[in-house]
N, C-alpha and C positions, 0 to 999 in steps of 0.2 A: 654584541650587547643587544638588547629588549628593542626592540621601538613601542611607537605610543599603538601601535596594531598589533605586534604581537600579545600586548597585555589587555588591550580589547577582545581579541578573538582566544584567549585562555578564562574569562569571563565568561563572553561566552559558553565555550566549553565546560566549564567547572556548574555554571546554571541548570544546562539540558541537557549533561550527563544521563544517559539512562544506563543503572549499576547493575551491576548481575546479584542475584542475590544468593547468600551460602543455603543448602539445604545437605543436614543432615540426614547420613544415608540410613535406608531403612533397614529394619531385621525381616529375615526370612517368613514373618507372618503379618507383613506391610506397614508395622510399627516404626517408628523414629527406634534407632539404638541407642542404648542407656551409654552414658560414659565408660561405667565399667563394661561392657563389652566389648570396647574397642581400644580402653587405656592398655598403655603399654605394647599394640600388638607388635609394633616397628624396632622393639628394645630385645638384646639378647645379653642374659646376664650366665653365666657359666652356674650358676648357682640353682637356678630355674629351668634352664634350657632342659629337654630331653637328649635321649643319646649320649650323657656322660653321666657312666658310676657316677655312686652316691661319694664312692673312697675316694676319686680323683675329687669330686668336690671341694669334701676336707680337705683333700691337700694342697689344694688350690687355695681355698680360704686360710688355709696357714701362711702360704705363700704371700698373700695381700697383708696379713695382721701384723706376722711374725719376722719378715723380710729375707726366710730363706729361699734359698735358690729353685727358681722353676724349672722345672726336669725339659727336657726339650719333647717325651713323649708326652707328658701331660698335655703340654702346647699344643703337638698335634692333633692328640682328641679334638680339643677346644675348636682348632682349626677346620676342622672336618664338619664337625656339628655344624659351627656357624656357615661354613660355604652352604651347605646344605640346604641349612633356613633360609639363608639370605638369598638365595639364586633359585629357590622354592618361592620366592618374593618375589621376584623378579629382579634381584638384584643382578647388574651384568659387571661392575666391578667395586671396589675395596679402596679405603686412604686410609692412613694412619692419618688422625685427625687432633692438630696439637693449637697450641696457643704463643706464639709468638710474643716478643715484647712491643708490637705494635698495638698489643692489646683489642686485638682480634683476634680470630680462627683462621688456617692454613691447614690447607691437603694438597695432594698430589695423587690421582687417580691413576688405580693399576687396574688391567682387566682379570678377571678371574678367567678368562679364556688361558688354555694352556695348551702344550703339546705332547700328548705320549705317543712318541714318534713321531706320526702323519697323522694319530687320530687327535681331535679337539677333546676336550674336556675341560671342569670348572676347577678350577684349585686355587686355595690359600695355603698354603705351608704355615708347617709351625717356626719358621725361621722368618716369615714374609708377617707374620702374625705378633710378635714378638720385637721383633725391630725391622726400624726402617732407615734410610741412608740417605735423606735429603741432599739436594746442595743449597750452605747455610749462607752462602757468601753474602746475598742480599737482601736478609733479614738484620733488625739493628742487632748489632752487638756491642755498641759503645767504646767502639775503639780496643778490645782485646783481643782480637788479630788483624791479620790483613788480609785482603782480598783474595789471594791466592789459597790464603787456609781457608779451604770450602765447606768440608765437611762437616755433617753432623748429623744427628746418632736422634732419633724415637723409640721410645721403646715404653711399652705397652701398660696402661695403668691396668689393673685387674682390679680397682677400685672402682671402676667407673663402667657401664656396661656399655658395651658397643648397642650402634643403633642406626636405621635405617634409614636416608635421606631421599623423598621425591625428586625426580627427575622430569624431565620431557618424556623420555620414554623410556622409563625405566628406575633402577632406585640406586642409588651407592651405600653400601655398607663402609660407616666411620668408624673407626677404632680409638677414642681417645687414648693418646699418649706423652708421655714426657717429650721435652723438645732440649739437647743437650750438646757443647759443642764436644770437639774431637778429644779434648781432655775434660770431660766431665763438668765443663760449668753448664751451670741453666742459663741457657737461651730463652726460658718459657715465663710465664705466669705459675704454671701448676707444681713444677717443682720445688720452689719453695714451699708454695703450700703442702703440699706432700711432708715435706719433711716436719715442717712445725707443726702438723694434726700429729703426728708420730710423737717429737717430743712432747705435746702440751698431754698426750695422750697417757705417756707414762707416768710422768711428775703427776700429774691429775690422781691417774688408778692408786700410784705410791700415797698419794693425800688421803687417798679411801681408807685402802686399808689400813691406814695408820691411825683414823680416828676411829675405826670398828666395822667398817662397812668391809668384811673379810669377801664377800661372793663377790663384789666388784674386780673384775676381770678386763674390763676397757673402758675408757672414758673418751666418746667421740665428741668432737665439736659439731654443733647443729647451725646449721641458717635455712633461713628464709628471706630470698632477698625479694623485696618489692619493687616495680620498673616503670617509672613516669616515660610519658613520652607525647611527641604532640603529634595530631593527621593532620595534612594537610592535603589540597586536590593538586594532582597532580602537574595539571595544566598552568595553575601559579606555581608551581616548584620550579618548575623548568622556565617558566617566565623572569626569576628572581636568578642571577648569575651569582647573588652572594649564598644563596641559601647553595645554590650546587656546588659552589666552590669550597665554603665553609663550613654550611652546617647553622648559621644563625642570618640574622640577618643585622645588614651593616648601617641602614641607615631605616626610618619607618617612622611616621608619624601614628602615635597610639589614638586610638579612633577614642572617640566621648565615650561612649560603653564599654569596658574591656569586662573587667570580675570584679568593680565596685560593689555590688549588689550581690554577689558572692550565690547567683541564680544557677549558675553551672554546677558549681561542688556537688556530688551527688543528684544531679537532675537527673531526667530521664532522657536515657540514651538517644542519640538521635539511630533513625534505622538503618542506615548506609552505615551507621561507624557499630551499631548494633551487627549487623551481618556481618562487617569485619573481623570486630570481637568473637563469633562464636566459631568464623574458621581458624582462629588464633589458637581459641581454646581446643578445638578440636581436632588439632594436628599438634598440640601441644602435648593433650592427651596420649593420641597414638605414640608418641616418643616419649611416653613415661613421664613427661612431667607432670605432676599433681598443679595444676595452674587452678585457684582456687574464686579470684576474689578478681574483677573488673570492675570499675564505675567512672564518670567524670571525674577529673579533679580539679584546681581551682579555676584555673584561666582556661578562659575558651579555646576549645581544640583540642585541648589537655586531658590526657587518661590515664590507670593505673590498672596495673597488671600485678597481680601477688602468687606466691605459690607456696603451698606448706611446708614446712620445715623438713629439713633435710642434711645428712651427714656433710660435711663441708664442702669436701671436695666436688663432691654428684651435685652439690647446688651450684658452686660456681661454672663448672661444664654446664647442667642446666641452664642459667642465666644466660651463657652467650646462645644459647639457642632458642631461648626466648627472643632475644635483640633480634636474631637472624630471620627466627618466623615473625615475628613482628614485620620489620622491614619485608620479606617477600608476600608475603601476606595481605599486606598495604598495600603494596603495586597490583595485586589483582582487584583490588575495587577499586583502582584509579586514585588510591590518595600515593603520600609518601608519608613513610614514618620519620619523624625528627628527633631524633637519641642526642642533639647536643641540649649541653646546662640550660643555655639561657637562646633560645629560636628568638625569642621575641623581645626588645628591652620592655620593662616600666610594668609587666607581669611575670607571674609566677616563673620561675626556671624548673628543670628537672631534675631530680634525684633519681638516689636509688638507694631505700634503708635496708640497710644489710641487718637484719633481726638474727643476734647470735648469743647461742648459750650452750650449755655442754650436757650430756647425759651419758649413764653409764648403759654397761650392757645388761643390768638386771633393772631399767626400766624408772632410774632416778632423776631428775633434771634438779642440776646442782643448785640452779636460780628460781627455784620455786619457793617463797616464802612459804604457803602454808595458811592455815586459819590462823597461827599465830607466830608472824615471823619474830615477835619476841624471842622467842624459846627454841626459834628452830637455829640450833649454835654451827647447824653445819653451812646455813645457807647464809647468815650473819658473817664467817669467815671468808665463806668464796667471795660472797658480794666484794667484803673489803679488800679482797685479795684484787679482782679486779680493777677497782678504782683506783686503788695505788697504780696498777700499772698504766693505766691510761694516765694519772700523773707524771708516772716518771717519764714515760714516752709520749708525752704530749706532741715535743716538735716531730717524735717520726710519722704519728697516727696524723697530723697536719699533710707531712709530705706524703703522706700513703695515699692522699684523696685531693692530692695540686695537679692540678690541670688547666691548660687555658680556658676552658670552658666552665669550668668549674668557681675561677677565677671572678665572676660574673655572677654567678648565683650566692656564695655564701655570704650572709648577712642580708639577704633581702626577699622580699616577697617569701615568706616562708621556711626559706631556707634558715641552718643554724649558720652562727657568724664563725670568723675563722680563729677564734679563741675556741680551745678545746677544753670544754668543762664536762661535768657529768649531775645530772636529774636524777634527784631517788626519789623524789616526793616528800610533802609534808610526813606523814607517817614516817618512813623510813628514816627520815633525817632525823627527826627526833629519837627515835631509838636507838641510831647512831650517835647522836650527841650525847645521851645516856652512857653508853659504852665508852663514848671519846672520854669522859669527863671522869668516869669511873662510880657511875651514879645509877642506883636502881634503875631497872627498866619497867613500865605500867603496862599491863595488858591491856592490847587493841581489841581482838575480836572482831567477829564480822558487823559489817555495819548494815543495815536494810532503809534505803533510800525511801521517803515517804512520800510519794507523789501527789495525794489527794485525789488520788482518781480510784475508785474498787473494780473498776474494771482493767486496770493496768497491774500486768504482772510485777513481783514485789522484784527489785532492781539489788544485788547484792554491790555495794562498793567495792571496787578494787582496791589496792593497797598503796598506788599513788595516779593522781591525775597524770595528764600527758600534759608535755611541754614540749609544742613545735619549734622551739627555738633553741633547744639544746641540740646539741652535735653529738651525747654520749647518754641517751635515755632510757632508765630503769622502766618497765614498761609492763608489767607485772608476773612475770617468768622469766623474764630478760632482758637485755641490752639490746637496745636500737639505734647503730652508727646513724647515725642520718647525715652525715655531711660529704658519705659517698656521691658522685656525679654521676649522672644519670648513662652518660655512654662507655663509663670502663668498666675494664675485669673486676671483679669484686676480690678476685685471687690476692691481688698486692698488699690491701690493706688489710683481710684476712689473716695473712703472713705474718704481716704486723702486728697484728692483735693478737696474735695465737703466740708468738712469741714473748711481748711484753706477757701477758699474760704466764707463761711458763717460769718466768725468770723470776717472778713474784712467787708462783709455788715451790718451786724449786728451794725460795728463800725461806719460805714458810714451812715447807719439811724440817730444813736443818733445826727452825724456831722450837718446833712441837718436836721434835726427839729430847730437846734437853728440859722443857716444860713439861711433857708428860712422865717422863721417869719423877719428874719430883713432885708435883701433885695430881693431876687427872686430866683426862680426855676433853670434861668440859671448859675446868678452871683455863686451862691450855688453851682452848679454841677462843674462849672472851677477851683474854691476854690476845691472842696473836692479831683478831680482831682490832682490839683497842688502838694493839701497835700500827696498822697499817691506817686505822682511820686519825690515829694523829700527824701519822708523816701525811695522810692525804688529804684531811681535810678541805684545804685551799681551792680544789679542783673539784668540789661539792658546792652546785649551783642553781638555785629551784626558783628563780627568778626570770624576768624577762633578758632577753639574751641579745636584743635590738636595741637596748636601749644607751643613751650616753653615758649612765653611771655605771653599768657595767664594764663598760673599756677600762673607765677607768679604775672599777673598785678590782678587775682584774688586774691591773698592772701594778696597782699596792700589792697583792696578792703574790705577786711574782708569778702569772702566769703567761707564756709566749702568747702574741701576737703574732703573728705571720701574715699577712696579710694577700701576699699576692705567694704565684708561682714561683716566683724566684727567689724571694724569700724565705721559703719553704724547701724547695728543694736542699740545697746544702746540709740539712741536718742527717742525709742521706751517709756522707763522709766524714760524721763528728764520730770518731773511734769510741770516745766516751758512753756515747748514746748507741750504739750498733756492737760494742764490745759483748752482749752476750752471745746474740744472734749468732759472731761469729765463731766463738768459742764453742758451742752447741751443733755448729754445720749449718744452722739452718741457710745463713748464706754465707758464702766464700766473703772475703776482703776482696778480691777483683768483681764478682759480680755486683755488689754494690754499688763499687767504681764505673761498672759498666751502665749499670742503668741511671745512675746519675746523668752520665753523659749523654744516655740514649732522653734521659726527659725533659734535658735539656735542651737538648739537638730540635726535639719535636713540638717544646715550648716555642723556641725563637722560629721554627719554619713555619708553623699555624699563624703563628702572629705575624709574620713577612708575610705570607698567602693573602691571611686579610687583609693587610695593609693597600697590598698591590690590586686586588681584586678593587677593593673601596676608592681607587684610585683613578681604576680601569672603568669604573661605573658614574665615576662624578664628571671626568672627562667627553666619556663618551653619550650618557642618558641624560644626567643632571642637567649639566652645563646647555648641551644644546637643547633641552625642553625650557630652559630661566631663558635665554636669550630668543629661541620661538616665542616668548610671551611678553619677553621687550621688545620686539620686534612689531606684535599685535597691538601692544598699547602704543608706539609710537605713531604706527600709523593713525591710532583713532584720532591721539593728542592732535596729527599734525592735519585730519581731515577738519577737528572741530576748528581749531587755529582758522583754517583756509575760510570758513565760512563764520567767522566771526561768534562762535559759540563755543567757548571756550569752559572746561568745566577743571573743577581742582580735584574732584575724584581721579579720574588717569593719572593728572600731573602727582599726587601724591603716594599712588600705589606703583608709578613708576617710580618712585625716587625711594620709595622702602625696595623695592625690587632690589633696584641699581646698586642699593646698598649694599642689600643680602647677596646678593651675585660676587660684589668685591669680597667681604668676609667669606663667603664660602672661596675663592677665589687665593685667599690670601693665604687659607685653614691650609686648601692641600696642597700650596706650597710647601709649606711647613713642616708637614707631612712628609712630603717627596724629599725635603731637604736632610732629616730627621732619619728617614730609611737607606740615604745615599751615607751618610754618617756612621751608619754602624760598620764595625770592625772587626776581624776574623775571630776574635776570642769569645765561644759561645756564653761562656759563664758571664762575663761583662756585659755581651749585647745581652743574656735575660733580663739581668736589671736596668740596664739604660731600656729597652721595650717595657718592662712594666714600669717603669718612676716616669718616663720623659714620652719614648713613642705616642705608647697608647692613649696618654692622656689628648694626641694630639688625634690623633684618629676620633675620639669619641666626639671632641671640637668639630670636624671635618663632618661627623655623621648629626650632628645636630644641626650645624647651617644647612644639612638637606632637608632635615625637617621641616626649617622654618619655609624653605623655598618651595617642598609640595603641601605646606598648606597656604603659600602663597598664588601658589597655581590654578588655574582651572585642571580638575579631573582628567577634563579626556586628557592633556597635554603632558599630564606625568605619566612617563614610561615603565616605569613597574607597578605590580599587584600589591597592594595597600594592607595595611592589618584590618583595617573591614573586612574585606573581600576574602583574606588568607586565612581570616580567625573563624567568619562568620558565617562563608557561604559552601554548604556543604550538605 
């Protein structure tokens, strides 16, 4: 544990830091390089690469769209080209690079060094290229086998391009792939997702052509996810044994200034987190991410990373390598990046809005209202087709985005609450309620903002404000999750949405076959419309979402409350609620089972970790920094005593002390008594941890507040949120 010199001499340190600063490399005629001359060079897509016919191509992109069989020589082209490039890179070896349900990234490096006979040489085969043979044993799998079943199976997304990771000396070529056990369940994040872009892809195209859109040939799901996160110097990172252990911190008195004044949102970058930022961006670049948009966000320390839209899949792969260079990125200017919900209590926590809409492959986006989404009847049916499904699947889209951490942030500081509604805006809700109602609808048209100023360019209105406080926000071409958590795959809840979402189309085809044989294309689309916005209305919400009348006008409403993790998870196993998913493949009935167990497993261990950590920290820093400081005042009390000047300042800031000492004292008893109490059955301890535990934990972390702002400075042992927020 810290003493009151280690978080002195991290002070220090974090002050007279001298940072290195990023400099962009120059072009061959001693200019700064443009982005686009360096975006992408680290990326190899079969598509682009040289050295493979144009025919293998196609055939390869058939292989990706269509899901027939990849020829084993095709592969080896593939395999050939890329060793090539990549060890023309310097690349010295190769992983198949997958996504675990730890809800991180896992590889396993091979060398490209090989042997034809005695002589070395570089090789990937197209068998090494294509799949891989992990051992699965130590990765979760939620109790669907046992220890000794090890095996398990990657094999190769041709959705997603491989790409080239720095090294110390050198680079590794990753291959993103499925991660799969010995009999075909997903082990992974991506392979659900895979499958449901697949089916929302079809029922979607089948939607097309069926109200006239004949050239329509695929229908991809888009995102763009955007990535809070907080810097911190390094020297208090490592000073704080809650933040290394856990990820937040356990106990912190919030300093007078934090983001009242709301000076940060948007300020001007400081130039240490500035430098940061632009090697972010510019290794983000090299590996093909379109990383677009950086700036403060609300609370001090806090920033935001965005990146353009993108086919689903290559977004969520993208994302976790954002997290990744973020984090490495960080530790080269001496901070640390902090990807949990809530780092800090009493400000902002972090997200991560998953911005998602769908488009065809002749260049339509399905969620585009238009100059007048009155009249545009294709984008009036998706819309509603949508929101029904986020209705019907409210409790799964809850559990798709439950996490301990997560657990912290939603309903507070910015975040949306853990009732799942959806925002269309003024505008749109009215034209909905037109259509609910079966009542003319009035032309909108564009609106032109009048600002009074003639030197200000003229502002066109969008077609609905934003609301930070909704969790499912119309946003003007699309739906904005917002109640994603800032440090997970975005893959889960994707799945989720890509499937409610399917099972509403799917419903909606059978609707408009028997609707349009009997009147028309449009009468059809207003009908199927109507229908989905009167079963959905309930979950149409353009209100504040913080507020006490909404709980409750929600729960008139009949809509779930979930409030914590453990509440939320279980909808994971309601047959009723998961019956399509399964019927469709998108997931097995075991793998369900399986990750239920697994989020369980990782809910109750996060929360024992902190528990014990906060327990390890009050015993060992707290306790003896309050009792050094009753020690200080007893001797003043007992030197003024001796000399007949006796003051009631001591005597009374001892006896609040003495107080605060017992209740803290008492707190993690109660605590310790609380943690000894839980019992082997995981689903029972998550609810007893979130109803009883934590509430006692957060008691526990509040008597330490009261105790370092009863303290003198130097004598508290850890890095303070002045010091962690401000000084940088």
């Amino acid at each position: 544990m810290p003493s009151k010199h280690s978080r002195i001499e991290a002070k220090k340190l974090a002050v007279n830091r001298s940072e290195r600063k990023f400099e962009r490399p120059l072009d061959i005629n001693g200019n700064l390089q443009r982005a686009s001359e360096y975006y992408g060079e680290n990326v190899f897509h079969y598509l682009t690469a040289p050295g493979i016919p144009e025919t293998i191509k196609d055939e390869l992109l058939s292989v990706s769209t269509s899901g027939i069989k990849l020829k084993k020589e095709h592969a080896d082209i593939v395999a050939k080209a890329v060793t090539e490039w990549a060890t023309s890179k310097g690349a010295t070896h190769f992983c198949h690079w997958f996504q675990p349900l730890t809800g991180s990234t896992a590889e396993k490096h091979d060398a490209f060094l090989d042997l034809d006979g005695e002589l070395p040489i570089e090789k990937l085969s197209a068998g090494q290229l294509m799949q891989g043979e992990p051992d699965a044993s130590s990765f979760p799998n939620g109790g669907s086998r046992t220890t000794f079943e090890a095996r398990g199976y990657t094999s190769w997304d041709l959705s997603s391009p491989m790409f080239l990771m720095d090294s110390v000396n050198g680079k590794t070529l990753c291959i993103p792939t499925a991660f799969v056990s010995y009999h075909g369940d997903a082990l992974d994040m991506k392979t659900p997702l895979l499958r449901s872009v697949t089916k929302l892809n079809e029922v979607a195209t089948k939607f097309m052509n069926m109200i006239g859109y004949n050239d329509t040939k695929k229908v991809t799901v888009t995102c763009g996810a955007e990535q809070e996160y907080f810097l911190i110097d390094k020297a208090f990172y490592f000073a704080r044994p809650d933040l290394v252990m856990t990820g937040r911190t356990l106990m912190g008195s919030l300093s007078h200034k934090n983001q009242q004044l709301d000076d940060h949102y948007f300020g001007r970058i400081p130039e240490r987190v500035l430098s940061c930022m632009e090697e972010i961006d510019y290794k983000l670049h090299k590996l093909g991410i379109p990383a677009k948009t950086r700036h403060n966000e609300v609370a001090p320390g806090q920033f935001e990373i965005a990146q353009i839209f993108r086919e689903a899949n290559v977004s969520a792969d993208n994302n976790q390598l954002v997290m990744a260079v973020i984090k490495e990125v960080a530790e080269n200017h001496n901070f640390i990046a902090l990807l949990h919900e809530k780092p800090f209590a009493g400000i902002n926590g972090s997200g991560k809005h998953i911005n998602w809409s769908m488009a065809t492959d002749d260049g339509i986006n399905l969620l585009e209202p238009g100059v007048n989404p009155e009249k545009n009847l294709k984008f009036l049916a998706v819309t509603s087709i949508v929101i029904e499904a986020v209705h019907r699947r409210a409790k799964l889209l809850r559990m798709a985005i439950a996490s301990q951490g997560n657990d912290h942030r939603l309903g507070a500081n910015e975040a949306p609450p853990s009732i799942i509604s959806v925002f269309t805006g003024s505008n749109l809700e009215k034209i909905f309620e037109a259509i609910k109602n079966g009542e003319s609808v009035s032309e909108e048209g564009e609106v032109v903002l009048d600002l009074g100023a003639t030197q200000l360019a003229n502002l066109m209105m969008d077609n609905t404000d934003r609301n930070r406080t909704s969790p499912f926000a119309f946003t003007g071409n699309k739906f904005e999750f917002r109640a994603v958590g800032s440090a997970q795959s975005i893959s889960f809840p994707l799945s989720i949405l890509n499937a409610a979402v399917t099972e509403v189309f799917e419903e909606s085809i059978t609707f408009l076959e028997n609707e349009i044989r009997a009147t028309s294309v449009d009468t059809a689309l207003v009908k199927l419309t109507q229908k989905w916005l009167q079963s959905s209305w309930n979950v149409i919400f353009n209100g504040d979402g913080y507020s006490d009348e909404w709980v409750e006008e929600a729960k008139k409403r009949g809509l779930p409350n979930l409030k914590t993790t453990a509440d939320a998870l279980p909808s994971i196993l309601d047959e009723e609620q998961t019956k399509y998913m399964v019927e469709k493949g998108i997931f097995r009935r075991n793998e369900l089972e399986m990750r239920y167990n697994v989020l369980v497993e990782n809910y109750n261990t996060l929360r024992e970790i902190e528990f014990q950590t906060q327990m390890d920290l009050v015993k060992k820093s707290v306790l003896p920094a309050t009792l050094e400081y009753k020690k200080r005042l007893g001797k003043v009390i007992k030197i003024q005593k001796e000399i007949g000047l006796e003051s009631s300042v001591e005597v009374e800031l001892y006896k609040k002390l003495n107080f605060t000492v017992e209740s803290l004292y008492a707190n993690l008893l109660n605590l310790t008594n609380a943690c000894e109490s839980l019992n082997g059955d995981p689903a029972k301890n998550s609810l007893e941890i979130a109803n009883n535990v934590f509430p006692l934990s957060e008691k526990l972390g509040e008597s330490c507040n009261t105790v370092e702002d009863l303290i003198p400075n130097e004598l508290w042992p850890l890095p303070t949120y002045y010091e962690m927020l401000f000084l940088r």
